[in-house]
Every structure is written in structure tokens, then in C-alpha cells.
N, C-alpha and C positions, 0 to 999 in steps of 0.2 A: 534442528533448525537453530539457526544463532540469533537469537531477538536482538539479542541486542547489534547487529548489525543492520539488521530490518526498520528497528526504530532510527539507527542516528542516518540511514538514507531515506527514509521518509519526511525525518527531520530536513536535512540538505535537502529536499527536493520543495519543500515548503518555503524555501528561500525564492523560488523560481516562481513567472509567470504560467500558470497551469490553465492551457487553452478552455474555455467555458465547456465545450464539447468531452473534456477529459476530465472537470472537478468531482462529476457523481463516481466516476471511476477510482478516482484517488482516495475521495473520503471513504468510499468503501474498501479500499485497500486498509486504510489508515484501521477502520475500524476493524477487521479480520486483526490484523496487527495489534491492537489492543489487547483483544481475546484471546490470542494466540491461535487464531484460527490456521496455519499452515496453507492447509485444505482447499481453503475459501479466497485465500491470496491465489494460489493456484488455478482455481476455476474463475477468476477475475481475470488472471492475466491469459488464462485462454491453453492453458500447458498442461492442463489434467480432461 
């Protein structure tokens, strides 16, 4: 996994307006992302 590619596009996408319907989604991204959860980014975005 390359974090630090994960971090600075999570970063850029923080820049953007993130639809109310999509913020629980994101911050739970974000936090997987913290953790280094791989796993859990994955079963968020629906690909595991």
C-alpha cells in the first residue's frame, strides 16, 4: 500500500465540495487511512 499517496489524495480531495450524502463515507475513509487500515478503505469503497 503507498500511504503516502492515499494521504496527499485524501488531502486534494479535501480541497473539494464533498456532497452531505458522501461526508460519513469520506471521513471514514480518512480515518481507515490514519490506521493504515488497507482492509477497511477497501470494504468502504465496495472492492473487497
Amino acid at each position: 500500500m503507498d500511504c503516502d499517496l492515499i494521504e496527499d489524495t485524501l488531502k486534494e480531495l479535501e480541497e473539494y465540495s464533498i456532497p452531505d450524502e458522501e461526508k460519513d463515507k469520506f471521513n471514514a475513509l480518512c480515518e481507515k487511512a490514519k490506521n493504515f487500515d488497507y482492509e477497511g478503505i477497501l470494504e468502504i469503497l465496495g472492492r473487497k
